[in-house]
N, C-alpha and C positions, 0 to 999 in steps of 0.2 A: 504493500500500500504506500501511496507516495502523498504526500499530504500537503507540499506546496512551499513549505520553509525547511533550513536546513536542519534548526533548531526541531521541529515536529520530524523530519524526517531521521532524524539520531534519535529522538526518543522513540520511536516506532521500532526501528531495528535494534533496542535496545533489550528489547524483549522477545524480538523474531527473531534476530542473528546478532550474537551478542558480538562474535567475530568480525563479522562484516561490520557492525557500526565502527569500534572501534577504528576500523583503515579507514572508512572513511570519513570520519572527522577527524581524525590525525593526516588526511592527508588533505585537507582542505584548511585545516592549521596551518599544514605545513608551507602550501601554497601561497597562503595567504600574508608570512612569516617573510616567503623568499621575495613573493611582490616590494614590501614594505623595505626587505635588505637593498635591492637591487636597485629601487626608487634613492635610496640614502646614498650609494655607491655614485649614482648617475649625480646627483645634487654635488657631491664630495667632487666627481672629475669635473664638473662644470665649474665650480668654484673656483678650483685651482688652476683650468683656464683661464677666467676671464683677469684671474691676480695674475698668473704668468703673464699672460699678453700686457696687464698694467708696469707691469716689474721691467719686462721687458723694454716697453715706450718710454717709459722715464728713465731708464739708462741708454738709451739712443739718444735722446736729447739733453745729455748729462742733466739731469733734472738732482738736485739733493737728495739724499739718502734714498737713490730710487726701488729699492727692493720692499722698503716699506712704505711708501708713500704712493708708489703704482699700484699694487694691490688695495691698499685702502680708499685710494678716489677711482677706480675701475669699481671695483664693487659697489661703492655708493653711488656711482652712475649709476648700474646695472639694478640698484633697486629701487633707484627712481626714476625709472624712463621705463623696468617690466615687471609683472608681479614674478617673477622668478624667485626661489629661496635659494640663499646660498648656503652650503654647509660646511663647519667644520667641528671633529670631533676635537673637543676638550685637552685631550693628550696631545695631539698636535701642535695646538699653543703652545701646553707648557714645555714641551720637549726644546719647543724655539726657544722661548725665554730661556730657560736654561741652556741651553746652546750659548746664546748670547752673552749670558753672564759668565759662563767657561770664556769667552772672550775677551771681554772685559777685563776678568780676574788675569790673564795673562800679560797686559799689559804693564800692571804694578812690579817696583822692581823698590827697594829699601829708598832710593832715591824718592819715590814719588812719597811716602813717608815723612823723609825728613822738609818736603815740601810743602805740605799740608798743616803739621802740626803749629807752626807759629801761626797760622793764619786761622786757626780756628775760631777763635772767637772775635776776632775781626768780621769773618765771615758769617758768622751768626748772627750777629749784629747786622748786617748788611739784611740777612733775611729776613731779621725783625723790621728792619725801614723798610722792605717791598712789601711785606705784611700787613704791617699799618698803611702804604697808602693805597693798598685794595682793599683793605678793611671798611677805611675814610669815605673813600671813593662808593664804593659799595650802599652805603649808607645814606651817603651825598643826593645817588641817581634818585633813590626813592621820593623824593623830594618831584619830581616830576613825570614819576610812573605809579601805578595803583598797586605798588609791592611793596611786602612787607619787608622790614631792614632788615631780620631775620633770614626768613629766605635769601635776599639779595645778598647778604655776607656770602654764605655756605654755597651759595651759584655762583660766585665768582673766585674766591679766596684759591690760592695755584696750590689747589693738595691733592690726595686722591680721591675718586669719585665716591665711592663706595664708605671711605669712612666720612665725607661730608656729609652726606647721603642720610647714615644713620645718625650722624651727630644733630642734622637739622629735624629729622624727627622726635627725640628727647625733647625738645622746644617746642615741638607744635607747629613746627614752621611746614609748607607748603614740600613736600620731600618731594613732589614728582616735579615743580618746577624747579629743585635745584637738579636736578639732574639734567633738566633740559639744559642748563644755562651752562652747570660743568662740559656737556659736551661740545657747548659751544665756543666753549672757552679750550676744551683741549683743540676742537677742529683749527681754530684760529692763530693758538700756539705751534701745533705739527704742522701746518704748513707754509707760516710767517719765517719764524723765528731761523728754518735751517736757509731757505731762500733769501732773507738777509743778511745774515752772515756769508753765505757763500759768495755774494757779490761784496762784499765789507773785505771779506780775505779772499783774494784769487790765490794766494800760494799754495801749492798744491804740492805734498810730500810727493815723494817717490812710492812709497805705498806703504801704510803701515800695516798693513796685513803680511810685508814683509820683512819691516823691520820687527815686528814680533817671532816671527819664522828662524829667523835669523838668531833669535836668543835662544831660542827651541827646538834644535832637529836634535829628538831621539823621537823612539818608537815602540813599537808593538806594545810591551809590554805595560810600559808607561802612562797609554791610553785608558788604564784603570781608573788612574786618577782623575780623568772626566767623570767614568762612573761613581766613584765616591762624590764627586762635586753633586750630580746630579742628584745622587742617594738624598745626601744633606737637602738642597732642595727642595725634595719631596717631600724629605720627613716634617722639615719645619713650615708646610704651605699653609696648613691655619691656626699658624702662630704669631705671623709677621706677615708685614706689608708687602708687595710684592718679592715674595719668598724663591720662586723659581728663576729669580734672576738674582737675588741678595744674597740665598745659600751658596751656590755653584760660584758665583764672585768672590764670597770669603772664603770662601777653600780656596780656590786655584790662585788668589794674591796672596793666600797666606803663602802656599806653599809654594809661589815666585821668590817671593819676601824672602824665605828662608833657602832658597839656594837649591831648591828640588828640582831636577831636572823636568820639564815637561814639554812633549809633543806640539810640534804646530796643528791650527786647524784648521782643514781644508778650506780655502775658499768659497767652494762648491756649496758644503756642508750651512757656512754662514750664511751664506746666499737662501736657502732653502730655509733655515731658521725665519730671516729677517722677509718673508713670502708670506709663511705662516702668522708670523705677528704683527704685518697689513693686512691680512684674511678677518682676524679674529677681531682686530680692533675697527674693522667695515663693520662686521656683524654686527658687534654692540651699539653700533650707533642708526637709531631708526627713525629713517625717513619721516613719520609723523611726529615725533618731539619735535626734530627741526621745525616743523610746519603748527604746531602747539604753541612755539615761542613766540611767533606771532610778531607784533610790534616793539615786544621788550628784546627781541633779536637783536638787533641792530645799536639797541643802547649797549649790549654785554656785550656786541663784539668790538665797539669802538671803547670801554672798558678795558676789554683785555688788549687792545692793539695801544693805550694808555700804558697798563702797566707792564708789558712787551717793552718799552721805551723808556720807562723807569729802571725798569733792570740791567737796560743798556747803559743808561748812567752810574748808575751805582756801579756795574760791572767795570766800566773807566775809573770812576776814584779808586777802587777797590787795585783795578791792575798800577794805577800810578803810584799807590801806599809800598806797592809789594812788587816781587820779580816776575810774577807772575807776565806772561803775554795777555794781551789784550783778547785776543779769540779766546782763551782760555779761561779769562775773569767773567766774559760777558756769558759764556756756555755756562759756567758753573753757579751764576747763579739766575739765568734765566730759568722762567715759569713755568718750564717745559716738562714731558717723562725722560726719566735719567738716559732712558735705551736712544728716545732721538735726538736727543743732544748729546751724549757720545757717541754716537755715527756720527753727527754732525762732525764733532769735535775733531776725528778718526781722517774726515773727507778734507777737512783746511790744513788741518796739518798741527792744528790744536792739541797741548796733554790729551789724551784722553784720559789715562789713567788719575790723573790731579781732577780732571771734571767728574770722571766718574764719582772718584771717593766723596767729591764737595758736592756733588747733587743726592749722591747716597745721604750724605747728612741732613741738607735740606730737607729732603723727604720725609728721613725717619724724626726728623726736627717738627713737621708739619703735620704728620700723622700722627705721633704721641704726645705733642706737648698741645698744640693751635685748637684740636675739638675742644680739649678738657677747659681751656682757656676761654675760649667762646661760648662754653654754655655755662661758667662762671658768670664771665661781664652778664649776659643777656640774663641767666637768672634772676641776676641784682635788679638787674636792668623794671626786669618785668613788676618783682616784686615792690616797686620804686614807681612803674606804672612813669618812665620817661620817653625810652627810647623805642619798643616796640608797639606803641598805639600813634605813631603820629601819621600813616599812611592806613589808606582803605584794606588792604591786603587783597589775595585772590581768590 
């Protein structure tokens, strides 16, 4: 008897042929199982075309840091001009990031060290003035849009998205507009900040992909040491802030640091990293936030193209106090993610290693101290009934 559903027709032979129902709703699982694989496969190579093909046009037309910066505006073409999904599995990412940060961490050498360390609290100090004037600023705009200061702080302030994110929910403040506003604000940082520096410095190394090579030919066995970087990585990913690029970085600088011999890495390899982590950072950024932000767009992004241009100052006193080169002062403490400003860093011919470690600071400066700070002031704040009622909010 055949009853018209698949569902009535497995209960029917569940009791006529207990044999036969079973193949066949295990094989109509299973069918159904290979569809959905095969769909994800077809999504997964389409992806990594249309990044290739970006990856590829932006290094024809020397465009900056083009392996990451083709893939992430091909893809956000691609989802705004067809409803097409792109995909990328999660381990892909983090494999790049980690990749990356095994790269990074190669670059330090005891030198980069004793570079760093007198400047530390110069340079934090530098972060606290870019701090305060996107804080200020921040503040200021509300003043002539219907947002709340609250929100405005946490959508503009140059930290990571995700702990702004939850830091502005604790307050109450609008959490789905700061996220619009942080993407706004990283879109306008990733593709400012590495294209004005590149025309600020045309000198262009010989390649620093090869003068790290050059500190590092051994082999085979040695390549371990990637996977313990990586190990670390893993292990500490929700423990710390961007962990799959900070573990694998402090292993492999500690272990430069100390004089342990390690492998160069492929170029190939880098390249295929820096693919993946324009993929993944297209992903996250979707087409209707941008179209959400509406008319307060245009104020965040002439905001962050303001405090782009602060940091370019400070980053000039900052290299005239110290030995520092000027590429090097402006990278390290521009409002950027640490990975595209040391590419940047990497392509002028910039420390990278001195950028890396001083944006590593910054970061981890902004992510554990800047929330806890901000929902201080603002709780006084509120409790005081000054600063967050003097705008409509959203």
């Amino acid at each position: 008897m055949y009853v018209g559903t698949k569902k009535r027709t497995a209960f029917y032979f569940e009791y006529g042929n207990n044999t036969f129902n079973v193949i066949k709703f295990y094989y109509s699982n299973k069918k159904g199982s290979h569809i959905m694989i095969f769909k994800k496969i077809r999504q997964i190579i389409f992806t990594f075309f249309i990044a290739a093909l970006g990856a590829f046009s932006f290094n024809y037309f020397s465009l900056p840091i083009p392996w990451i910066l083709g893939p992430l505006s091909f893809i956000l073409i691609t989802k705004l001009i067809s409803k097409k999904n792109t995909q990328l599995p999660p381990a892909f990412r983090d494999v790049g990031l980690m990749i990356i940060g095994i790269y990074f961490g190669l670059s330090f050498t005891t030198t980069t060290l004793e570079t760093i360390i007198p400047y530390m609290i110069p340079f934090l100090l530098s972060t606290i003035l870019l701090l305060t004037v996107s804080i200020l600023l921040s503040i200021f705009i509300t003043k002539f849009i219907e947002l709340d200061p609250i929100t405005s702080v946490f959508g503009s302030i140059p930290g990571g998205l995700s702990e702004m994110v939850a830091a502005s929910e604790s307050l109450s403040a609008n959490s789905a507009m700061v996220t619009i506003l942080q993407t706004i604000r990283l879109l306008t940082v990733v593709f400012t900040i590495p294209f004005l520096v590149l025309h600020m410095f045309s000198n262009t190394p010989a390649s620093s992909e090869a003068a790290v090579s050059s500190l590092h030919i051994v082999g085979g066995i040695h390549y371990l040491w990637f996977l313990l970087a990586m190990f670390v990585g893993w292990l500490i990913r929700n423990h710390f802030p961007a962990a799959h690029v900070l573990g694998p970085l402090i292993v492999i600088a500690s272990l430069s640091v100390f004089g342990v011999s390690l492998p160069p890495l492929s170029p190939n390899v880098l390249i295929a990293a820096q693919i993946t982590v324009g993929i993944s950072m297209g992903n996250k950024i979707l087409i209707r936030d941008l179209k959400l932000a509406g008319k307060y767009g245009g104020y965040y992004f002439v905001l962050s193209l303001v405090l782009i241009l602060t940091s370019f100052g400070i980053g000039y006193l900052f290299s005239s106090l110290s030995s520092l080169s000027l590429s090097t002062a402006i990278l390290s403490l521009a409002p950027g993610g640490m990975v595209e400003m040391v590419l940047t860093a990497k392509s002028i011919g910039a420390d990278s290693a001195v950028v890396s470690a001083l944006q590593l600071i910054r970061l981890l400066f902004i992510i554990l101290v800047v929330p806890s700070f901000l929902k201080f002031i603002f709780s006084k704040s509120k409790s005081k009934g000054t600063i967050v009622n003097n705008s409509a909010g959203v």
